[in-house]
Each structure stands twice: as structure tokens, then as C-alpha cells.
mmCIF file of the C-alpha atoms, coordinates in Angstrom:
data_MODEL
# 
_entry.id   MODEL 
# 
loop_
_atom_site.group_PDB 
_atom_site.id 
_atom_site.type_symbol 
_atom_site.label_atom_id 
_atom_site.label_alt_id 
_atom_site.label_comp_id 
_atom_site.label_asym_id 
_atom_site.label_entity_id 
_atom_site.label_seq_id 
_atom_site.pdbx_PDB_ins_code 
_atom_site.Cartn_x 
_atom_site.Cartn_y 
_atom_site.Cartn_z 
_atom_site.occupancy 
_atom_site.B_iso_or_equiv 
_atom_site.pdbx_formal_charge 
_atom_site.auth_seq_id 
_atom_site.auth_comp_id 
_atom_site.auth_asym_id 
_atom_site.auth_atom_id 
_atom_site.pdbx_PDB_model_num 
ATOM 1   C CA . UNK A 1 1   ? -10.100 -0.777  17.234  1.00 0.00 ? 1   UNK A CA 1 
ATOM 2   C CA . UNK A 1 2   ? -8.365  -3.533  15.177  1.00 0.00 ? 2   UNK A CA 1 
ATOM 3   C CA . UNK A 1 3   ? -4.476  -4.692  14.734  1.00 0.00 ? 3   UNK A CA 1 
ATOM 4   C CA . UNK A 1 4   ? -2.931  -6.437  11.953  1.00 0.00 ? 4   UNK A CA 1 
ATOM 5   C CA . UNK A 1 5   ? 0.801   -8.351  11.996  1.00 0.00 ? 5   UNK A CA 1 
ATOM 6   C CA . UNK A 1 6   ? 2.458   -5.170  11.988  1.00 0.00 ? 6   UNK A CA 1 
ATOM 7   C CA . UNK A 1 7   ? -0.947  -2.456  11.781  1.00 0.00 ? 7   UNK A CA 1 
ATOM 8   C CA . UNK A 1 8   ? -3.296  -0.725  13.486  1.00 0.00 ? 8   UNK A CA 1 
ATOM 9   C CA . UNK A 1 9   ? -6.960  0.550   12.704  1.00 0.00 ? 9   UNK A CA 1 
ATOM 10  C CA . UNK A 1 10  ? -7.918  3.162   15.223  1.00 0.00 ? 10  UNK A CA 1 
ATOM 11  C CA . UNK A 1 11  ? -10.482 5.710   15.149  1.00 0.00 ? 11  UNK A CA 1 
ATOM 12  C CA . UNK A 1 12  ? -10.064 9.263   15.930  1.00 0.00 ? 12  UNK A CA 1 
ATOM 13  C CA . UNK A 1 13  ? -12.868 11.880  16.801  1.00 0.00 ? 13  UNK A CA 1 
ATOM 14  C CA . UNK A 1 14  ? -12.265 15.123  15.433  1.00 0.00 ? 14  UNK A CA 1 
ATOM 15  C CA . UNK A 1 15  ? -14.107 18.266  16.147  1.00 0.00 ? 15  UNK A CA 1 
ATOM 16  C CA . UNK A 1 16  ? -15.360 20.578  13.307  1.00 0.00 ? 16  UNK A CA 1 
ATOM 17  C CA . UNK A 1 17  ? -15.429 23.599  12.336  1.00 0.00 ? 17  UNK A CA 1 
ATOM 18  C CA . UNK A 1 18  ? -19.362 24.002  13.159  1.00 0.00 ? 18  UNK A CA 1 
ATOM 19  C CA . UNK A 1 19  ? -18.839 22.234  16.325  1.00 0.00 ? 19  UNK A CA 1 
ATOM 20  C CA . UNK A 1 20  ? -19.788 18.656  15.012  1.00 0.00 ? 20  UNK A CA 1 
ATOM 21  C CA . UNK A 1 21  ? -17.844 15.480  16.067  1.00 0.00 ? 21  UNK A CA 1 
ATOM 22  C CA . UNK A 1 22  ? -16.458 14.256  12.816  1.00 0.00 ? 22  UNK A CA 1 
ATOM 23  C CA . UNK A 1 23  ? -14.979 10.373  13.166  1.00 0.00 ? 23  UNK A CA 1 
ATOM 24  C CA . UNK A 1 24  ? -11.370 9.463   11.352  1.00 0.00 ? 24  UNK A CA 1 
ATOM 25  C CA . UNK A 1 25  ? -10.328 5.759   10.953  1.00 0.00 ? 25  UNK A CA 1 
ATOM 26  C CA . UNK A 1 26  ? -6.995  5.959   10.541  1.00 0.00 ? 26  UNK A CA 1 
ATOM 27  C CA . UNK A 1 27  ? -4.155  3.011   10.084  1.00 0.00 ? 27  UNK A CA 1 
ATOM 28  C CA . UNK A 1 28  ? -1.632  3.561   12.495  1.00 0.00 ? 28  UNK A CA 1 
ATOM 29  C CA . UNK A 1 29  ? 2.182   1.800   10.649  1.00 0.00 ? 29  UNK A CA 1 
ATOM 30  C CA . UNK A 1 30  ? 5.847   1.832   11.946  1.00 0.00 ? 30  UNK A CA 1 
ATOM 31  C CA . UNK A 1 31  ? 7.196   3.058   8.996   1.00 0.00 ? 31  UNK A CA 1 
ATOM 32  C CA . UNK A 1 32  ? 9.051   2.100   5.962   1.00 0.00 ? 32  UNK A CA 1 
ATOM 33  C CA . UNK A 1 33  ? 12.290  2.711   4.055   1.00 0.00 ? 33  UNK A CA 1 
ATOM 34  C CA . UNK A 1 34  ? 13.119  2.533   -0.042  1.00 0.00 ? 34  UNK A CA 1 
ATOM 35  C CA . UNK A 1 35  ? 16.267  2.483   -2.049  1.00 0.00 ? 35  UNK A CA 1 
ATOM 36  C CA . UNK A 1 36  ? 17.108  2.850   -5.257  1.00 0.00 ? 36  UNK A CA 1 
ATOM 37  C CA . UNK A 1 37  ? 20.012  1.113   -6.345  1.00 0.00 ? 37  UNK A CA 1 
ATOM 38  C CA . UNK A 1 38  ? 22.237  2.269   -8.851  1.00 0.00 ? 38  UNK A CA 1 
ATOM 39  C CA . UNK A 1 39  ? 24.801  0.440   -11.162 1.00 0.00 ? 39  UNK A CA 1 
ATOM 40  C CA . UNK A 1 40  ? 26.158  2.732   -13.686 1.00 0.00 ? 40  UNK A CA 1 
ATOM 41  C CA . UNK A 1 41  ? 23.512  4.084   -15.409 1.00 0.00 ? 41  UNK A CA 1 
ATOM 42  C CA . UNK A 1 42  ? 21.359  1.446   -14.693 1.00 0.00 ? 42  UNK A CA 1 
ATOM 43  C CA . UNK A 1 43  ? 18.612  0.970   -11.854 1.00 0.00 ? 43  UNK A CA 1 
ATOM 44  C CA . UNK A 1 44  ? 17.157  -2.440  -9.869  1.00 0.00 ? 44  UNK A CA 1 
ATOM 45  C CA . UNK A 1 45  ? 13.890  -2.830  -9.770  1.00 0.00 ? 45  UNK A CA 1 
ATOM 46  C CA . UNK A 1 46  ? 12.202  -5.738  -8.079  1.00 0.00 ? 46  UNK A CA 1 
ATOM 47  C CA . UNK A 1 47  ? 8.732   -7.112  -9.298  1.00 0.00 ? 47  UNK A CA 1 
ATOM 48  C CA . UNK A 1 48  ? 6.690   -8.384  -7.261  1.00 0.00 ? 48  UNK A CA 1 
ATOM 49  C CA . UNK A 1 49  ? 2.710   -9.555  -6.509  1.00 0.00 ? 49  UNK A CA 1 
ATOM 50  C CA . UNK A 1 50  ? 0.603   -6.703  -4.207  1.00 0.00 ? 50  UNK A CA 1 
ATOM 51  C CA . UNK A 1 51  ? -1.838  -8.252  -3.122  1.00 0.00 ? 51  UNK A CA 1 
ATOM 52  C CA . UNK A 1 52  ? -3.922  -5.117  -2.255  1.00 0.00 ? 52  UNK A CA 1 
ATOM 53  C CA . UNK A 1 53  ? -4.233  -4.350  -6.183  1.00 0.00 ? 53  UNK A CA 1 
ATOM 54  C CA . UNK A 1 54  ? -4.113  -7.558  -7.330  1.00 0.00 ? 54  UNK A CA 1 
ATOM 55  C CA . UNK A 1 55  ? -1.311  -7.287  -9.806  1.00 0.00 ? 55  UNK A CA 1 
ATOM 56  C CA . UNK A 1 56  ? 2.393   -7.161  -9.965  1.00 0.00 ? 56  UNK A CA 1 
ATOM 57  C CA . UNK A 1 57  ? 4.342   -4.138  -9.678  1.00 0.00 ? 57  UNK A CA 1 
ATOM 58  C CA . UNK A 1 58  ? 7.465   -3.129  -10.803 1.00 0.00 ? 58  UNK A CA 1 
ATOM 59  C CA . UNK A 1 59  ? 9.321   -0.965  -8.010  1.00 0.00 ? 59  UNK A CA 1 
ATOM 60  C CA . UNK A 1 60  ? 12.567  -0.388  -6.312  1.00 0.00 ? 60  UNK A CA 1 
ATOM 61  C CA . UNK A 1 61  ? 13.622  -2.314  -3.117  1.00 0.00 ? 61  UNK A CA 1 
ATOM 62  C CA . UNK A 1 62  ? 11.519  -1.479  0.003   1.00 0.00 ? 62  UNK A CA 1 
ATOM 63  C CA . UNK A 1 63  ? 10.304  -2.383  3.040   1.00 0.00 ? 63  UNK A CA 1 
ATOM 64  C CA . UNK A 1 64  ? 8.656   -1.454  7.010   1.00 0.00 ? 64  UNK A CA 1 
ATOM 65  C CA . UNK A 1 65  ? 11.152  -0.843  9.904   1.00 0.00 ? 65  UNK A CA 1 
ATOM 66  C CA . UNK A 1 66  ? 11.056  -4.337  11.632  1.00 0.00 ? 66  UNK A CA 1 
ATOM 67  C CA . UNK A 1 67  ? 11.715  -3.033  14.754  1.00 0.00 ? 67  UNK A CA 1 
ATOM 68  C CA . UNK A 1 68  ? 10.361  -0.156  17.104  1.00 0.00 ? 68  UNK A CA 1 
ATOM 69  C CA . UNK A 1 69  ? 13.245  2.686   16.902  1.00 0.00 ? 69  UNK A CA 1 
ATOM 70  C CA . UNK A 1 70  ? 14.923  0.566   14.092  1.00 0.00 ? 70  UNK A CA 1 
ATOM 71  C CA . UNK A 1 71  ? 17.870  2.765   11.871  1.00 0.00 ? 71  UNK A CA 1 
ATOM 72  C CA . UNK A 1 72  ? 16.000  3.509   8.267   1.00 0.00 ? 72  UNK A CA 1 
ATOM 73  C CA . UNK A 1 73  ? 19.830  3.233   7.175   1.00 0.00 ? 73  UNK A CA 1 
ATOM 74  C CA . UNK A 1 74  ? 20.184  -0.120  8.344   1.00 0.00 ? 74  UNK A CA 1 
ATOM 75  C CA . UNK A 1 75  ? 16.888  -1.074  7.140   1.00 0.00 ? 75  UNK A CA 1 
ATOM 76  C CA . UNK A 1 76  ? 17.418  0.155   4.204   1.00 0.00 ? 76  UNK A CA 1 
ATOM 77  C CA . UNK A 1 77  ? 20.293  -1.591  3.416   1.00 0.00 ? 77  UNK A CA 1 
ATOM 78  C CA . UNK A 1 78  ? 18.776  -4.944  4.437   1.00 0.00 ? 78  UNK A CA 1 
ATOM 79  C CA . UNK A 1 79  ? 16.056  -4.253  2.323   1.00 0.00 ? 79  UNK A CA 1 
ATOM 80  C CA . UNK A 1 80  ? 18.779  -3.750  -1.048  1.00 0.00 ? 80  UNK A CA 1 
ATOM 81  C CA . UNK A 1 81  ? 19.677  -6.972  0.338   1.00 0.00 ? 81  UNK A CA 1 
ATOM 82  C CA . UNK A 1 82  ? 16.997  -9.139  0.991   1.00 0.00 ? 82  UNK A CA 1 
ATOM 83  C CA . UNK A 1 83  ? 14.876  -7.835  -1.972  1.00 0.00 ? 83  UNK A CA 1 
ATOM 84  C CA . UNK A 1 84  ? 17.870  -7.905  -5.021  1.00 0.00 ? 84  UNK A CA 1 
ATOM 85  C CA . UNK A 1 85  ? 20.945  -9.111  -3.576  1.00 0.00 ? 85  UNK A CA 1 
ATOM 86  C CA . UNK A 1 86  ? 22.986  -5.894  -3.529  1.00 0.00 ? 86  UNK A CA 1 
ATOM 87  C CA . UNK A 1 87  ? 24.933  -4.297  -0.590  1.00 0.00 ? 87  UNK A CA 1 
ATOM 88  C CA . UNK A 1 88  ? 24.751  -0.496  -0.887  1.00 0.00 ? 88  UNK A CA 1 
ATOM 89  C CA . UNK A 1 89  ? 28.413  0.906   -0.895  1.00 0.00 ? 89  UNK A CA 1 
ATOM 90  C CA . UNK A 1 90  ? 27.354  4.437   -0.520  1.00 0.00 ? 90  UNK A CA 1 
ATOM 91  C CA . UNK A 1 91  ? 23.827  5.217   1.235   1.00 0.00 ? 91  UNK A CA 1 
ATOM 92  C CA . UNK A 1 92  ? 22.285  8.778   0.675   1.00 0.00 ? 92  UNK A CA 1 
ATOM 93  C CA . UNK A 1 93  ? 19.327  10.195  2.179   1.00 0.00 ? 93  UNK A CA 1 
ATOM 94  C CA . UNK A 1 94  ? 17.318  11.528  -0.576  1.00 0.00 ? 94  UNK A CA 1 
ATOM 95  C CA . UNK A 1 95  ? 13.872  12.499  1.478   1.00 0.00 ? 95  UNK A CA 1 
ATOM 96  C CA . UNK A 1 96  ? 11.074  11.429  3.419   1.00 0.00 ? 96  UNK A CA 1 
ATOM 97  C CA . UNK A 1 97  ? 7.441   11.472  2.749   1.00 0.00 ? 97  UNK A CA 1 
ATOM 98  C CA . UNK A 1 98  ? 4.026   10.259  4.026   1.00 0.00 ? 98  UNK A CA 1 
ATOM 99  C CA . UNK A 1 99  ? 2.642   8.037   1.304   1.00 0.00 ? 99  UNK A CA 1 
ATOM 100 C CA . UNK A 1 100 ? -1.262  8.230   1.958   1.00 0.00 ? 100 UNK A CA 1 
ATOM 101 C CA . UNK A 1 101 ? -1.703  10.623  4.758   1.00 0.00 ? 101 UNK A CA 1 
ATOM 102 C CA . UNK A 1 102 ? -5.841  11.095  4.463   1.00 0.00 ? 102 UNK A CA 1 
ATOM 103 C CA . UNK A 1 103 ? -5.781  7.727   6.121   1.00 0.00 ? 103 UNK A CA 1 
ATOM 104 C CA . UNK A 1 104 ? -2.369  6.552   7.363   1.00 0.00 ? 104 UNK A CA 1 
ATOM 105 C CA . UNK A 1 105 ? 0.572   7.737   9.257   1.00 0.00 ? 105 UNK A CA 1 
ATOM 106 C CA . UNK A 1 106 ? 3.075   5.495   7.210   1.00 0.00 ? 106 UNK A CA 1 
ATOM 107 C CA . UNK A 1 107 ? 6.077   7.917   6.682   1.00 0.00 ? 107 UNK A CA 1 
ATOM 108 C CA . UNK A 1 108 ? 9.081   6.353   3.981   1.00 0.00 ? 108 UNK A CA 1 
ATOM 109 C CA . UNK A 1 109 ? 12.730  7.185   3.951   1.00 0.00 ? 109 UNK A CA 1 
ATOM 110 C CA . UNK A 1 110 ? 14.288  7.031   0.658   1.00 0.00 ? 110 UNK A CA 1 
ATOM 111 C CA . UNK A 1 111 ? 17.619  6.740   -0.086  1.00 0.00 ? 111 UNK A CA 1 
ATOM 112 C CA . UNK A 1 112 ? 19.665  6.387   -2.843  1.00 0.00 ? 112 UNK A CA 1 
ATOM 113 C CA . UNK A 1 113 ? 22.123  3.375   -2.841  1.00 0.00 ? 113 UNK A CA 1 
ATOM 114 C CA . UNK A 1 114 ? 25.772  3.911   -5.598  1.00 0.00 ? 114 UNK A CA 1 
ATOM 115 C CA . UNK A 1 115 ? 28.101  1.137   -6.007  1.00 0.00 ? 115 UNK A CA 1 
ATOM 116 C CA . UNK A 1 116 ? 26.436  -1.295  -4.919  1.00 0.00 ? 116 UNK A CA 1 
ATOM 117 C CA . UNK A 1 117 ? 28.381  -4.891  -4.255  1.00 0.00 ? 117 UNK A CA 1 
ATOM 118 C CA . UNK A 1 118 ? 26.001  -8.001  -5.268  1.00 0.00 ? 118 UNK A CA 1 
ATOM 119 C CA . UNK A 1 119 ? 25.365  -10.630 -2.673  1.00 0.00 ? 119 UNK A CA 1 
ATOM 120 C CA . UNK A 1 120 ? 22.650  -13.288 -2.850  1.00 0.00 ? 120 UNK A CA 1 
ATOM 121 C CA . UNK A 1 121 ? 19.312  -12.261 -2.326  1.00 0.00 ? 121 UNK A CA 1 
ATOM 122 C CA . UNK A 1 122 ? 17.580  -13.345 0.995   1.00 0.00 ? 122 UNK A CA 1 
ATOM 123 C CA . UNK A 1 123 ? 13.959  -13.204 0.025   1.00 0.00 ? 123 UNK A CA 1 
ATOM 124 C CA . UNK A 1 124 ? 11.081  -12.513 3.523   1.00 0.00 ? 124 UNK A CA 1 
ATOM 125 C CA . UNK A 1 125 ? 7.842   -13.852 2.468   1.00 0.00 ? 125 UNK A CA 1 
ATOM 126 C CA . UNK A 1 126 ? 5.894   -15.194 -0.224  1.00 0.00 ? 126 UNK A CA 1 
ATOM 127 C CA . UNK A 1 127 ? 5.933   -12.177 -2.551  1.00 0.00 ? 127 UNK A CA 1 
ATOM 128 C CA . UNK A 1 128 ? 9.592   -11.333 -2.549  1.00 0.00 ? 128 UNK A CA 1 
ATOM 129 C CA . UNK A 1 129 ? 9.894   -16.136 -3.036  1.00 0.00 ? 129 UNK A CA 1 
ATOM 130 C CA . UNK A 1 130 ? 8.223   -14.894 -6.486  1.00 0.00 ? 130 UNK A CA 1 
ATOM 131 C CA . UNK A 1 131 ? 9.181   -11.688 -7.597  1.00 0.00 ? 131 UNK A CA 1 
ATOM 132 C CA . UNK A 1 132 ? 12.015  -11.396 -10.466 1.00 0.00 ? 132 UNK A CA 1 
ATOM 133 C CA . UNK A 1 133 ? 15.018  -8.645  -10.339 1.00 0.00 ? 133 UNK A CA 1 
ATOM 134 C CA . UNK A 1 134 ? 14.787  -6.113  -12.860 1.00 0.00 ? 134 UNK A CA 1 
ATOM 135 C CA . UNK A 1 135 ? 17.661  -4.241  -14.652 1.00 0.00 ? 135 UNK A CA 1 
ATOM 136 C CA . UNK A 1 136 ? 17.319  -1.203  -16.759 1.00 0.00 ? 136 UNK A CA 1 
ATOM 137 C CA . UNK A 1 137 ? 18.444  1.757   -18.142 1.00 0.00 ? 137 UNK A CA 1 
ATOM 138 C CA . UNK A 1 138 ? 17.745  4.763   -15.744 1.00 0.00 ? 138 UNK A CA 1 
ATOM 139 C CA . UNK A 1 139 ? 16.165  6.866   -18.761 1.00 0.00 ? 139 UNK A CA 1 
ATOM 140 C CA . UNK A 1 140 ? 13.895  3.737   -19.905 1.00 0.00 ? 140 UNK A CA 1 
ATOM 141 C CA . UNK A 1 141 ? 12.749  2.972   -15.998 1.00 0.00 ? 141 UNK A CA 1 
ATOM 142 C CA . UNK A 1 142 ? 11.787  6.713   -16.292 1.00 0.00 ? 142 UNK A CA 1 
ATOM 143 C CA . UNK A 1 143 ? 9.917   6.509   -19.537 1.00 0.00 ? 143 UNK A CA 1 
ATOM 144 C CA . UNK A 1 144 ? 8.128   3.904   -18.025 1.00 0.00 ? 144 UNK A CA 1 
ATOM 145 C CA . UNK A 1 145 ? 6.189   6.086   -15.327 1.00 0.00 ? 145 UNK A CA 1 
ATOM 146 C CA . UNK A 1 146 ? 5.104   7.791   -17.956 1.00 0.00 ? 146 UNK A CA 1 
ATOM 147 C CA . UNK A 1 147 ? 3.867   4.697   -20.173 1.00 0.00 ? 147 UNK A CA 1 
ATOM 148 C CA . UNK A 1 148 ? 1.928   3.733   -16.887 1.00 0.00 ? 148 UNK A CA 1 
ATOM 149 C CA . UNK A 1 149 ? 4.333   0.714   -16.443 1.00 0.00 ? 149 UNK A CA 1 
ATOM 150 C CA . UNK A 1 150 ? 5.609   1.856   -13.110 1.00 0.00 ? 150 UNK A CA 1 
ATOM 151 C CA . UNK A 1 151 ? 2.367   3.189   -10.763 1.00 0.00 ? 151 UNK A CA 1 
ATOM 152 C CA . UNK A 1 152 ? 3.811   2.444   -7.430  1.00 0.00 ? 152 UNK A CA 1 
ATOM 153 C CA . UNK A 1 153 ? 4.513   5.774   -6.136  1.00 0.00 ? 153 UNK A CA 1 
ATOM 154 C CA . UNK A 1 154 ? 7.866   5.687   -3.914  1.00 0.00 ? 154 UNK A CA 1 
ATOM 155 C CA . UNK A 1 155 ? 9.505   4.355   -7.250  1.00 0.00 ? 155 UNK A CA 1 
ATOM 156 C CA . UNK A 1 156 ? 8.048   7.341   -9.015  1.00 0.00 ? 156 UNK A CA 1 
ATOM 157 C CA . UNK A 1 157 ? 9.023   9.404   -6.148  1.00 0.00 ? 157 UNK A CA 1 
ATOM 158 C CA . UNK A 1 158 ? 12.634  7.965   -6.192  1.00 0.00 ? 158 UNK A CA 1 
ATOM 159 C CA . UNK A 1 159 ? 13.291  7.523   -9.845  1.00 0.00 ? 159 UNK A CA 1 
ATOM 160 C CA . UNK A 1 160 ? 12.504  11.082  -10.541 1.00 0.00 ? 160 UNK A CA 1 
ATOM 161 C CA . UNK A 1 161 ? 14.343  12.608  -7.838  1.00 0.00 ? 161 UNK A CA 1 
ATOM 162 C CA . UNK A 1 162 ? 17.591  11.224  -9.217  1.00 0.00 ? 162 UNK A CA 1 
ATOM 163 C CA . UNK A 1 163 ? 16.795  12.277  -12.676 1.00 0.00 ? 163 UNK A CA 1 
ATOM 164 C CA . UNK A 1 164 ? 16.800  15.524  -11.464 1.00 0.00 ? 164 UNK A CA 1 
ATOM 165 C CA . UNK A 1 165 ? 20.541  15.187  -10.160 1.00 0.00 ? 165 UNK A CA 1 
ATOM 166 C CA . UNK A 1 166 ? 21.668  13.443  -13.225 1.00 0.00 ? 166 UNK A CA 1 
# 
């Protein structure tokens, strides 16, 4: 139907219950990693402009798998990288999820980066050029969902899942 840089709009005919022909568009995407970096107690966040909502959004280092078949663990450690200039030490899977699946396939792998070594930052594309590193507490980072200062979901999704181990 249509493709993006790295998407794809298809749509998909689906038959109902009652017999009718009931049409899907769906966005076809190669998938996506996240991390969430730890230093002590403290988490990096990276903020950066979205252009879909207009705004920026504070959220922890992520990114699509570059490459058909690409390792998420690789991925995700170029994303700690390239997004706030720290090399994972350790590199846990922590889960996967779809993030919108009424209307997209995209599936994320999140994993949760300890001891991480800092490196400079190799920022891809204009929003990560712009975006400042953010370092907090853990426990304020997680106060924040609730404030409605962090709304991007795979942080949520990662920032509570390691409050629950800690």
C-alpha cells in the first residue's frame, strides 16, 4: 500500500464473525530495542523532540533494529551508546512487548543495562543532535510517571519493571 524509510502501510482483509469482509490498515516495522541504564541508584534518560506528538519526551535509550535479522543485544547496546554515551557492562533481558498492536506489529526488547562504562555519545539524526542526557534518582524518575512527566510507555514499562526487583 505505502512504505516509509524503514515502514510499511498495508492493508489486511479480515473476515467477520457475520461473514462480512472487515479491512485492517496495519503498519508493518522491523522492530525495536530499549535499555535502561543504570549507575548506582541512578537512571539515564535521554530527552528528546517526537515529532509525532509534537513535544519532547523524556525516555530511556531506544531505538529500531537497523538491520533485517539484526541481534536486539547488539542493538541495544549501540543504542546506550549512540543515544547517552554509555557502554552497557552487563546486558539483561528484561521482556518483550508489542507497543500498539491494534495497528502495528512493532515488537520492543528491553533490557536492562548495570555498570555501565561512559563513552562519547554518537548521536543518528536530528532528534538525538538536540536531545539532552538526563540523570536521576531511580525513585524520582519513578515519581515522575506518576506526575505525568514521563508518558512514553517503554520507559514506563522499563522503569517499573526494575522497581519491582529493587
Amino acid at each position: 500500500m505505502a512504505s516509509g524509510v524503514f515502514l510499511e502501510l498495508s492493508r489486511h482483509h479480515l473476515l467477520a464473525p457475520d461473514g462480512r469482509s472487515v479491512a485492517r490498515d496495519v503498519i508493518r516495522h522491523p522492530g525495536a530495542v530499549a535499555v535502561v541504564p543504570l549507575l548506582g541508584g541512578d537512571v539515564v534518560l535521554i530527552r528528546q523532540h517526537r515529532s509525532a506528538v509534537r513535544s519532547f519526551l523524556l525516555e530511556i535509550p531506544a531505538g529500531k533494529l537497523d538491520i533485517r535479522g539484526e541481534d536486539p543485544e547488539e542493538a541495544a547496546r549501540r543504542e546506550c551508546v549512540e543515544e547517552v554515551g554509555l557502554q552497557p557492562g552487563t546486558l539483561e533481558p528484561l521482556c518483550e512487548f508489542f507497543t500498539a498492536p491494534g495497528f502495528t506489529d512493532e515488537r520492543i526488547a528491553l533490557f536492562l543495562a548495570e555498570d555501565p562504562v561512559p563513552v562519547e555519545a554518537s548521536p543518528v539524526g536530528a532528534e538525538e543532535e538536540i536531545s539532552e542526557i538526563v540523570r536521576l534518582p531511580l525513585v524520582r524518575a519513578i515519581e515522575m510517571i506518576g506526575e505525568g512527566e514521563i508518558v512514553d510507555a517503554k520507559t514506563q514499562i522499563g522503569l517499573l519493571m526494575i522497581r519491582g526487583r529493587r
